[in-house]
C-alpha positions as CSV (number, residue, x, y, z in Angstrom):
1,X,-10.3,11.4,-20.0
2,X,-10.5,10.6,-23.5
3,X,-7.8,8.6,-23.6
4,X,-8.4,6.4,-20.5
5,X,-12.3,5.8,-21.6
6,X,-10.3,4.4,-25.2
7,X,-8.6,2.1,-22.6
8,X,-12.1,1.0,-21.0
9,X,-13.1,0.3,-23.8
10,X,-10.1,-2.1,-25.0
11,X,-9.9,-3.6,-21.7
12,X,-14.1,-4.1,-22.4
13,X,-13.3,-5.8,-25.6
14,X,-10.4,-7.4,-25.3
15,X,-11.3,-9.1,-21.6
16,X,-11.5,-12.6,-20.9
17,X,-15.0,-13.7,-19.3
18,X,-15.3,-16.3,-16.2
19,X,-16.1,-15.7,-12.5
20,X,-15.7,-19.3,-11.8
21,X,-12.5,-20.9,-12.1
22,X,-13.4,-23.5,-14.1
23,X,-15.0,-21.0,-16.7
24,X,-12.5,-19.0,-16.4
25,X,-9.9,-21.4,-17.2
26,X,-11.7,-23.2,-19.9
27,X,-12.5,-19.9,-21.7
28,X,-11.0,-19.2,-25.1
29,X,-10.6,-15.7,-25.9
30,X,-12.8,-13.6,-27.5
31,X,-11.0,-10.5,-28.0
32,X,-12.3,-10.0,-31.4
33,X,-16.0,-10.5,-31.0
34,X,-18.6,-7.9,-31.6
35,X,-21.0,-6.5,-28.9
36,X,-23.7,-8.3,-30.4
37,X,-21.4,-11.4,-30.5
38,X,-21.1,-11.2,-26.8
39,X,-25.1,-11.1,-26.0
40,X,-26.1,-13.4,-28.6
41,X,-26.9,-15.4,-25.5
42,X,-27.8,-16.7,-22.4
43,X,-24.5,-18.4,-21.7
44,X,-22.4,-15.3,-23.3
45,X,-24.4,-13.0,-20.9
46,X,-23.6,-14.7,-18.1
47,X,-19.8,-15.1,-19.1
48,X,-19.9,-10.8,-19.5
49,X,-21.4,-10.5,-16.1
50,X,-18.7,-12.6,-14.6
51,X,-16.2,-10.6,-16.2
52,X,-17.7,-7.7,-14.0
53,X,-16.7,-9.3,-10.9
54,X,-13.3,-9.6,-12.1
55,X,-13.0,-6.2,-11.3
56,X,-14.0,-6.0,-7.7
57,X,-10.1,-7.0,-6.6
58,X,-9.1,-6.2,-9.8
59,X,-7.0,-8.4,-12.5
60,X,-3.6,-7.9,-11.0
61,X,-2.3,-7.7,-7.2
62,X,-1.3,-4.0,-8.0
63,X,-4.6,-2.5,-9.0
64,X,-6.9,-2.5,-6.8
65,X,-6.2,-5.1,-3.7
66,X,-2.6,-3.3,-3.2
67,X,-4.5,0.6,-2.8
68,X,-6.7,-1.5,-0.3
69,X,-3.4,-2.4,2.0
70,X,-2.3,0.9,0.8
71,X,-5.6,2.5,2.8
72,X,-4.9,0.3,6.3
73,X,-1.4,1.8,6.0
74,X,-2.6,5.2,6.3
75,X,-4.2,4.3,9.6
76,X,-3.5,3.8,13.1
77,X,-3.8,0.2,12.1
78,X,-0.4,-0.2,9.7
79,X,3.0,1.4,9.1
80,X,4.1,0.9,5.6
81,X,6.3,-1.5,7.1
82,X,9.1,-2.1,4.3
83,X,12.5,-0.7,4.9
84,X,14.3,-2.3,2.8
85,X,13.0,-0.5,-0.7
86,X,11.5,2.8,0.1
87,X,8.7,3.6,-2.0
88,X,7.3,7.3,-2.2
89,X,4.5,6.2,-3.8
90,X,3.4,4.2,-1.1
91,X,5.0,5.6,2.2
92,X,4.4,8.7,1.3
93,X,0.3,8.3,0.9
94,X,0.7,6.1,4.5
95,X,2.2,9.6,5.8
96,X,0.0,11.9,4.3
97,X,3.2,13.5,2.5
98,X,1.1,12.3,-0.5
99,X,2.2,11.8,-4.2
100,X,-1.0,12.6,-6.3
101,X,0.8,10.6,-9.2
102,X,1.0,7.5,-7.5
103,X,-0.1,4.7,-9.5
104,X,-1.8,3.1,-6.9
105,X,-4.9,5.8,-7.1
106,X,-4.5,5.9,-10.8
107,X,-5.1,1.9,-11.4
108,X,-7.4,2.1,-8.4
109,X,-9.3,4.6,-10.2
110,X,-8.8,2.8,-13.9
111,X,-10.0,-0.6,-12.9
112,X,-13.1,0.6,-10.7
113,X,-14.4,2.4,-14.1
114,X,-13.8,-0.6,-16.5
115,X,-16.0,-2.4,-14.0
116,X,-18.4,0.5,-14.3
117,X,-18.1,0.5,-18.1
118,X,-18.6,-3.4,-17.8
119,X,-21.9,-2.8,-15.6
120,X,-23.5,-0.5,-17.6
121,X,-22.7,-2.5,-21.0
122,X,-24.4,-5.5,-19.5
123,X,-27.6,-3.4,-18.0
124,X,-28.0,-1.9,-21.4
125,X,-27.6,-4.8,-23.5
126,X,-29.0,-8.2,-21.7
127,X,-32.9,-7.0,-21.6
128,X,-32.3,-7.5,-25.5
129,X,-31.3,-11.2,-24.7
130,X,-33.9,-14.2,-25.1
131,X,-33.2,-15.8,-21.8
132,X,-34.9,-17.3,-18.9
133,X,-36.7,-14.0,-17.2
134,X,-35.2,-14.5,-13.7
135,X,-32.1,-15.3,-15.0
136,X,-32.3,-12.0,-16.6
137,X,-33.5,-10.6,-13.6
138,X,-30.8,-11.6,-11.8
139,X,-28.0,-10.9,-13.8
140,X,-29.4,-6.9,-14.2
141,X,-29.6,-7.2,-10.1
142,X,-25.7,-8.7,-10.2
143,X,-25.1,-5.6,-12.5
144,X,-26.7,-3.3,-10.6
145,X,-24.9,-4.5,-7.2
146,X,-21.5,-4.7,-8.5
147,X,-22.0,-0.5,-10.3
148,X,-22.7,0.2,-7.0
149,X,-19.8,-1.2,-5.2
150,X,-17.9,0.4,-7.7
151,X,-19.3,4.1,-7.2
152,X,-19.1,3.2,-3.4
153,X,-15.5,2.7,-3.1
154,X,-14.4,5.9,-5.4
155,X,-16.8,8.4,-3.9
156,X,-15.1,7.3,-0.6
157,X,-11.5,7.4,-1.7
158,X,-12.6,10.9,-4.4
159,X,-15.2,12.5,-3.2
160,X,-17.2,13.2,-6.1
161,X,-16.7,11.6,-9.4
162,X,-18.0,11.5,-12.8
163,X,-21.1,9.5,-13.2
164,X,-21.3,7.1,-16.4
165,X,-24.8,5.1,-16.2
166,X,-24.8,3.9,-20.3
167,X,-22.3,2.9,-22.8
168,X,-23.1,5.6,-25.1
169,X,-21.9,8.3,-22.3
170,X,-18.2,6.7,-23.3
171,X,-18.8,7.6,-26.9
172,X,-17.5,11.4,-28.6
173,X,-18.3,14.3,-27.8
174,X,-20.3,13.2,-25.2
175,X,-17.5,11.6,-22.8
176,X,-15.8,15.3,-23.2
177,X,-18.2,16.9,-21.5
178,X,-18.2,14.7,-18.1
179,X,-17.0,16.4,-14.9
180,X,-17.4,15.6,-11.6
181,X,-21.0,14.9,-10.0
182,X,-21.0,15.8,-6.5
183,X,-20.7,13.3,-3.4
184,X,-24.3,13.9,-2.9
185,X,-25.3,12.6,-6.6
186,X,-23.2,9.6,-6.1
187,X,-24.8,8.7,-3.0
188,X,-28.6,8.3,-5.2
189,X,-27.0,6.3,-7.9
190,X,-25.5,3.9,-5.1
191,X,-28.4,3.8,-2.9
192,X,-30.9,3.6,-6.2
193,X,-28.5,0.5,-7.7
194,X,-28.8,-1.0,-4.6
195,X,-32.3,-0.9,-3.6
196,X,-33.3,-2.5,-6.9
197,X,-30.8,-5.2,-7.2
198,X,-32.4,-6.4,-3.4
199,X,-35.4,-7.2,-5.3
200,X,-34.0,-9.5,-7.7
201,X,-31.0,-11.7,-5.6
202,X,-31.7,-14.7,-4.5
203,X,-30.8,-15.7,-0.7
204,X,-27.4,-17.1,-0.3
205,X,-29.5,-21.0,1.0
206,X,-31.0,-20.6,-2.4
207,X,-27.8,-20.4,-4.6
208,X,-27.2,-23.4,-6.4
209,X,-23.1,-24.9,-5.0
210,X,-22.2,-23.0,-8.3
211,X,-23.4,-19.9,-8.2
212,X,-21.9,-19.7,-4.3
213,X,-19.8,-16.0,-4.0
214,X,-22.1,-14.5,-6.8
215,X,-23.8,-11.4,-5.1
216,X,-26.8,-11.9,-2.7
217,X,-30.1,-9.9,-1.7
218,X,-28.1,-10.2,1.6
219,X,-24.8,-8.6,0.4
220,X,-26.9,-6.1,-1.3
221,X,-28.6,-5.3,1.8
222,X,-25.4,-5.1,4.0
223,X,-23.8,-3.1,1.3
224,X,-26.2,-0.8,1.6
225,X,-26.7,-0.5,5.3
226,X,-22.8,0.4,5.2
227,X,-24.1,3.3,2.6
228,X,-26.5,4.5,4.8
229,X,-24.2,4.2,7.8
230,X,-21.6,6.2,5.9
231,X,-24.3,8.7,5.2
232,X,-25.6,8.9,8.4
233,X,-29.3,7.7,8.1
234,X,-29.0,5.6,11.1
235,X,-32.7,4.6,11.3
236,X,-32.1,3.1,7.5
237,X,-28.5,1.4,8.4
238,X,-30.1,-0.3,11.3
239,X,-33.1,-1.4,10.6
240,X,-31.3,-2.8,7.3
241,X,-28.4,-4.4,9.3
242,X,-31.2,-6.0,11.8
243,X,-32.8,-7.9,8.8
244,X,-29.8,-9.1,7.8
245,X,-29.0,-10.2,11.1
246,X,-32.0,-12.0,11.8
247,X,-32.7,-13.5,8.2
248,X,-31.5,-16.6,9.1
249,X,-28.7,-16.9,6.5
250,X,-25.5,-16.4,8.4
251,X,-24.0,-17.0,11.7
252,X,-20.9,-16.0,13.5
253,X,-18.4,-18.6,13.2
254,X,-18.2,-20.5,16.3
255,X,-14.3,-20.4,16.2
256,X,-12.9,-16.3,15.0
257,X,-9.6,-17.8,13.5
258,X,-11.9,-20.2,11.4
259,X,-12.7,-16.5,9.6
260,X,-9.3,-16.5,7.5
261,X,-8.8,-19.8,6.5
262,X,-6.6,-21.0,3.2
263,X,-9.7,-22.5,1.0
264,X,-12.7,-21.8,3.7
265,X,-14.7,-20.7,1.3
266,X,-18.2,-18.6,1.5
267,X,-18.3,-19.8,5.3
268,X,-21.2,-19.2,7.8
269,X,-20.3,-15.4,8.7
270,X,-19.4,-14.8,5.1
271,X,-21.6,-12.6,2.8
272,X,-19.5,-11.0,0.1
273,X,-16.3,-12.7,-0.5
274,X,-13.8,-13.1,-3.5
275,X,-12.7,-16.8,-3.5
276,X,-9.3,-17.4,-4.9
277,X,-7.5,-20.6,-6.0
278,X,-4.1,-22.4,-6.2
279,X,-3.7,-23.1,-9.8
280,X,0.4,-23.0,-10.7
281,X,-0.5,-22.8,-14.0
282,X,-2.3,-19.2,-14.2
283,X,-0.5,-16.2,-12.3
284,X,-3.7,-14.4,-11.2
285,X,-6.0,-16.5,-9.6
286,X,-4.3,-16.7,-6.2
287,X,-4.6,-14.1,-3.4
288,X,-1.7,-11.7,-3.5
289,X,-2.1,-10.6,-0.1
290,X,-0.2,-13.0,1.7
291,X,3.1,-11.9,-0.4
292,X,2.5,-8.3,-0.3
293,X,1.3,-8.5,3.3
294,X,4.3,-11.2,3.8
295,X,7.2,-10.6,6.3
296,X,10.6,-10.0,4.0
297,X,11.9,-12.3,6.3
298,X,8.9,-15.1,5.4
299,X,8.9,-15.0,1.8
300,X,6.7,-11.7,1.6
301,X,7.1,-8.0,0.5
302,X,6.7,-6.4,3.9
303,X,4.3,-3.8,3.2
304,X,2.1,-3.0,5.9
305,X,3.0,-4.0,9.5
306,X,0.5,-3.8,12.0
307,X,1.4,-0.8,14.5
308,X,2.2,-1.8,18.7
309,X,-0.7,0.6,18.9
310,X,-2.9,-1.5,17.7
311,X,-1.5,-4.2,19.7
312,X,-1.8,-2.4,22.5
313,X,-5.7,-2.0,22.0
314,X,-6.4,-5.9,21.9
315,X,-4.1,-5.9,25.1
316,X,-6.0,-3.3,27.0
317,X,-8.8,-5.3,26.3
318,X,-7.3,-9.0,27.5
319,X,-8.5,-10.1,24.3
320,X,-5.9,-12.8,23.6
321,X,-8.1,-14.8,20.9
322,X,-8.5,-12.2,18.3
323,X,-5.0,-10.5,19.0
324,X,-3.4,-14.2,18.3
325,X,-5.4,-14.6,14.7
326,X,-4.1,-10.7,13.8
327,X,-0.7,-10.1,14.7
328,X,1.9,-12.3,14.6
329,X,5.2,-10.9,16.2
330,X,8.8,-11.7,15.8
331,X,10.7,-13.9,17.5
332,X,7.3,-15.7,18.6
333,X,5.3,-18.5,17.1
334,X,2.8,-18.0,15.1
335,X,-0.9,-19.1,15.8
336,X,-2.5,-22.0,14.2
337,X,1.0,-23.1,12.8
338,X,3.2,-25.7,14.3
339,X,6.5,-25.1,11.7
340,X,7.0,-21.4,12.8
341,X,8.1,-21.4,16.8
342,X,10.1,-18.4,16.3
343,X,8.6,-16.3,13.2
344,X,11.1,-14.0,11.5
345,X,9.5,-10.8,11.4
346,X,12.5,-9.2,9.7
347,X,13.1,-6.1,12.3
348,X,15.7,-4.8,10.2
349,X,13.9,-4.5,7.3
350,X,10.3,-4.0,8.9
351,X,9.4,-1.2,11.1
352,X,7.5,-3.2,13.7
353,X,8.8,-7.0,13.2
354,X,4.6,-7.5,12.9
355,X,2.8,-9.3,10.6
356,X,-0.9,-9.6,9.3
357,X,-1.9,-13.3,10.6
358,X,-5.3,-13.1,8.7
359,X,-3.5,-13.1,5.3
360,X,-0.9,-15.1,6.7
361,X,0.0,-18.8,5.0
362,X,0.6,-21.6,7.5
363,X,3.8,-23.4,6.1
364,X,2.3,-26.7,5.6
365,X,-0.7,-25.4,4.0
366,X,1.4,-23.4,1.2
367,X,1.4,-24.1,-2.6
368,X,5.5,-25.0,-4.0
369,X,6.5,-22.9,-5.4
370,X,5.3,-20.1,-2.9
371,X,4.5,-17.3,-4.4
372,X,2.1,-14.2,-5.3
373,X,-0.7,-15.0,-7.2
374,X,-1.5,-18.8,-6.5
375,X,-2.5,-18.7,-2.9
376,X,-6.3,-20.4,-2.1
377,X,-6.8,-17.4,0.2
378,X,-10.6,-16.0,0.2
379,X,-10.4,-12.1,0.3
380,X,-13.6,-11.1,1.9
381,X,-15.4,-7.8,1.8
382,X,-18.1,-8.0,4.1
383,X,-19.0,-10.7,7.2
384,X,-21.5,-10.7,9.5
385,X,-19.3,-9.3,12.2
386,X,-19.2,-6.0,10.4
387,X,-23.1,-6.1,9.9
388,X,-23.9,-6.6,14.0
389,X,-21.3,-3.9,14.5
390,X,-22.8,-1.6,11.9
391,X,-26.0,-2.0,13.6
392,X,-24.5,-1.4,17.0
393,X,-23.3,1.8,15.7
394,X,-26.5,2.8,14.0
395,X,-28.5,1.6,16.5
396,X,-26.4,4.0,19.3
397,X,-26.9,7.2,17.4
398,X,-30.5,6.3,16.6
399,X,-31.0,6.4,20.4
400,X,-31.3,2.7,20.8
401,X,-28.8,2.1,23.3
402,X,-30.6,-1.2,24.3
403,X,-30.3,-2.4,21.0
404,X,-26.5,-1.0,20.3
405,X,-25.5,-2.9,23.7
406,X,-26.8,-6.3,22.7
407,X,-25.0,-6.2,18.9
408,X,-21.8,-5.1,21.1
409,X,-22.5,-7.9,23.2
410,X,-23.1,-10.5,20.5
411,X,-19.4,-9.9,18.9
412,X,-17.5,-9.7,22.2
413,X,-19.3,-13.4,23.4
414,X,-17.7,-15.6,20.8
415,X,-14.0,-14.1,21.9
416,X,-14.6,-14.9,25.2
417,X,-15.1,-10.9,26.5
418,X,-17.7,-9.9,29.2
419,X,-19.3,-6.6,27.7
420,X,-20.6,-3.8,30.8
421,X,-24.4,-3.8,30.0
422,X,-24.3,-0.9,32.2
423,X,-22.1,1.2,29.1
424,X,-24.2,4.1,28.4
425,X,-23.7,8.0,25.8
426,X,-19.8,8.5,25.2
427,X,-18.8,5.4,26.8
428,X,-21.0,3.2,24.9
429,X,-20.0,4.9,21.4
430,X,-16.1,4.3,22.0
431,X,-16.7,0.7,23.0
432,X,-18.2,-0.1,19.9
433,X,-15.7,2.1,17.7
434,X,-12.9,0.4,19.6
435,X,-15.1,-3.0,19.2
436,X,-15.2,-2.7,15.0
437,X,-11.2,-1.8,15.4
438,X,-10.7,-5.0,17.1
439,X,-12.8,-7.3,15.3
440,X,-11.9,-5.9,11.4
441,X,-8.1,-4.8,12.2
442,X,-5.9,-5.3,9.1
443,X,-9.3,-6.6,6.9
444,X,-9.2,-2.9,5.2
445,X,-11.8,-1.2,6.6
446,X,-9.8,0.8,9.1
447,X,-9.4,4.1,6.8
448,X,-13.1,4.7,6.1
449,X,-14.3,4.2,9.4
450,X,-12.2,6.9,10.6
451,X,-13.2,9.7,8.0
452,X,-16.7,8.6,8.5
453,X,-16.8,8.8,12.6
454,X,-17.2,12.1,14.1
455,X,-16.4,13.3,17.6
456,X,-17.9,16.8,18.0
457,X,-18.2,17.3,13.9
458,X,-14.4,16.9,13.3
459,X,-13.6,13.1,11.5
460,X,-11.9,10.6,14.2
461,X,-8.8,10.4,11.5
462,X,-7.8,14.1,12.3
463,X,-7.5,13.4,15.6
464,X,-5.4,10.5,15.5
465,X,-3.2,11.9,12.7
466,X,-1.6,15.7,12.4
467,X,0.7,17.5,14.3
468,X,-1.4,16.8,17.7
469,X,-2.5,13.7,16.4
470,X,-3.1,10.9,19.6
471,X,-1.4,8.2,17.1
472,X,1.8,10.4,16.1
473,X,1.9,12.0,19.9
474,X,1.9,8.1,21.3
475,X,4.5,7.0,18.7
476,X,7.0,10.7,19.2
477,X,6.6,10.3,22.9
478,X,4.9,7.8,24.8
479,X,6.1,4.0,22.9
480,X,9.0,2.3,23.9
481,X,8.7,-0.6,20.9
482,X,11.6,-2.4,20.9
483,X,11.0,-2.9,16.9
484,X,9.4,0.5,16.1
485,X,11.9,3.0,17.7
486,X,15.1,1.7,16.6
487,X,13.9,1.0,12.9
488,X,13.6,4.5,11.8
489,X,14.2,4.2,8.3
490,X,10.6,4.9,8.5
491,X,9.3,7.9,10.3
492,X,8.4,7.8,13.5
493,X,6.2,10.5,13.7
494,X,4.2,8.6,10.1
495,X,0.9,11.0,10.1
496,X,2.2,14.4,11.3
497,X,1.6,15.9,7.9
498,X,-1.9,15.3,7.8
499,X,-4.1,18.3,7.2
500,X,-8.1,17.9,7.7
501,X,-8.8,20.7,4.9
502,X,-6.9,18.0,2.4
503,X,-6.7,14.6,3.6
504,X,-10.2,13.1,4.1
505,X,-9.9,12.5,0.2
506,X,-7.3,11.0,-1.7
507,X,-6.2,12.9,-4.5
508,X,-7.6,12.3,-8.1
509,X,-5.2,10.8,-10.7
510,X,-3.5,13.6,-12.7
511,X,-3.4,12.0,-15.8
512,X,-7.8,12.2,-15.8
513,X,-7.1,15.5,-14.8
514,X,-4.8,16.3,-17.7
515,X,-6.8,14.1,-20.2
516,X,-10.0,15.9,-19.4
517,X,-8.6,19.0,-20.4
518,X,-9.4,20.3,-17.0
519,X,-13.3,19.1,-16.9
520,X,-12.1,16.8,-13.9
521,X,-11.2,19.0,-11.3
522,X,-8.9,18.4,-8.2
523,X,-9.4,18.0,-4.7
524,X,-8.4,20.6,-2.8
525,X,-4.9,21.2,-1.2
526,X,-3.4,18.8,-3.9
């Protein structure tokens, strides 16, 4: 633990600030500077905030953004789908035949707590800055939000984890002395962070064109409704989903493939996204995704290939329009670009021959040279989609079924889908589970909805995965894939391995463990 805080604090020091391209790019670096150098003022604060979003997807393709496609592969959603260069590290988590010492948890884990360190540097140190006061405001708020998201996404992947809220924590012997808070402690720093940063966001029509993607009262809101759904205050999550909803600031976009769109930036239905550029110059301020996520036989990686099973959902549903802007299959052309008739899924070397169309590249619409790192390809984190559905959900189990039926009803209009008003109890819970799969698939949010959603007390994850998993039982003896059953360089039976008592957590990094000197304890079963 010691050691790794040294390396927050290097990363800290040593970071180069700019949220904004053009900042970013025209930044010298200031490596060297003092932590009173950095708030010395109004335009240094700023550039230290921005260097906190430069966490949220991490600095590299590997840290955080590749855990994220590491999570969807884990699910009912993804195989690990390369079988050209087995990885353990990373078909082995996706089968729950897990390698704790992965480095995907360990930079996952690293890079969410320099953001954390980053946070509480800035919410300690800019109320000393002479500034504007609702600039200040606002960048404390921006702070606040992004700690959050931070805390969010490790106490979902960890369980509980050490809580740092000041810089001075890091120092010795203090830092020594940190173990793990429990989830329950996590959840009032997230839900306190976020309730105070709502009051000092502005709306997203307010934003100056500059200051568009910086966080919003309405991301904070919708972040926070997805805490309380998690936590299952229902009344809370809908109530805060329906003001979002009828705020005025967003709208479906008329058109679902417009969602994914090479340089659509911060569109209608967009509330928290990560824009990224094509600048050949700079290795890191593309979107990796469309490489990783790539077909081996399109220029990609091949890791995670959506599953016939979750083909087979859009089918069941005859919902052609979303199916054709999320999967794009071999041999077949490929949505929304004219160059590809026949795509070349690469069955030989990719379980299902499938491919991720929302981080997909059409060819004339792709930088030269093609590669990771440079693509104009927003990455975004929450959309209003996700917000009607949470309140669907929230709404059902708050006993609002009127409610839950028209948010259902809302999403399945724009793809062209007649929704059974009639849909009441059971019925009307799966349809809107089964709606959020169809509407999200392959956007990462797959794994967390599944640990979170209970039938009968037992997580929807454990009964999809295991030994008498649904998923592993359709894929050992019920599909015929052509593409999945004769490449079985990867398993067949992915998530038979998966035990309830272990694998609603992922497992946390050894090295903390080890550096700690055994303050940081492990999840059990690992």
């Amino acid at each position: 633990m010691k050691k790794y805080f040294k390396i927050v604090l290097i990363f800290t020091l040593l970071v180069n600030f700019g949220c904004n391209t053009d900042n970013f790019l025209d930044e010298q670096p200031r490596g060297r500077q003092q932590l009173d150098d950095f708030f010395s003022s109004e335009e240094n604060s700023i550039n230290f905030v921005n260097s906190i979003y430069q966490k949220i997807n991490g600095e590299s393709w590997w840290q955080v953004t590749m855990p994220r496609q590491i999570n969807d592969m884990a699910t009912d959603d993804n195989w690990s789908g390369n079988t050209l260069q087995p990885r353990p590290d990373i078909t082995g988590i996706a089968a729950y035949n897990v390698f704790p010492g992965s480095t995907y948890f360990n930079s996952f884990w690293e890079s969410h707590y320099i953001g954390i360190t980053r946070a509480n540097i800035a919410l300690e140190r800019i109320p000393e800055v002479a500034m504007d006061d609702a600039l200040k405001a606002r960048l404390l708020a921006e702070a606040k939000f992004l700690r959050a998201f931070f805390y969010f996404e490790l106490v979902r992947s960890f369980g509980g984890v050490p809580i740092v809220t000041t810089y001075t924590e890091l120092l010795e012997p203090a830092i020594n002395d940190k173990v793990r808070a429990s989830v329950e402690e996590v959840y009032v720093l997230i839900k306190d962070d976020l309730v105070k940063s709502i009051e000092d966001l502005p709306s997203k029509s307010s934003q100056a064109s500059a200051d568009l993607g910086r966080v919003t009262k309405g991301a904070a809101q919708s972040l926070l409704a997805k805490v309380y759904l998690t936590t299952e205050e229902w009344k809370l999550a809908k109530n805060l989903a329906f003001e979002v909803m009828n705020s005025g600031e967003y709208s479906l976009e008329t058109d679902f493939a417009n969602i994914y769109q090479t340089g659509h930036y911060n569109g209608s239905e967009s509330i928290f996204e990560i824009n990224y550029f094509t600048n050949l110059t700079f290795s890191e301020v593309g979107n990796g995704l469309p490489i990783t996520n790539g077909s081996r036989g399109d220029q990609g990686w091949g890791w995670g290939s959506p599953t016939s099973d979750l083909e087979n959902a859009f089918l069941s549903e005859g919902d052609n329009i979303r199916l054709q802007s999320t999967i794009i299959k071999h041999g077949e052309p490929v949505f929304g670009d004219p160059a590809t008739t026949s795509f070349d899924g690469a069955p030989d070397e990719n379980k299902s021959g499938r491919t991720n169309r929302k981080f997909y590249i059409p060819v004339d619409e792709r930088p030269v040279p093609y590669q990771r790192g440079t693509i104009a390809l927003p990455y975004i984190h929450i959309r209003l989609a996700d917000v009607i559905l949470m309140h669907a959900e929230a709404a059902y189990f708050d006993g609002d079924e009127a409610a839950a039926l028209n948010s259902l009803k809302s999403i399945r209009d724009r793809v062209q889908l007649t929704t059974d008003m009639a849909l009441s109890g059971e019925a009307l819970r799966d349809a809107i589970w089964k709606e959020r799969r169809l509407e999200l698939a392959l956007e990462h949010h797959r794994l967390f909805d599944l640990r979170r959603q209970k039938i009968n007390g037992v997580p929807r994850i454990a009964l999809l995965m295991g030994p008498n998993g649904s998923f592993v039982k359709y894929n050992t003896e019920i599909s015929t894939d052509p593409f999945e059953t004769t490449n079985l360089q990867e398993s067949q039976d992915k998530g038979i391995f998966f035990d309830i008592n272990t694998h609603l957590v992922w497992p946390i990094p050894p090295e903390e463990i080890q550096l700690s000197r055994g303050n940081i304890t492990q999840n059990p079963g690992y």
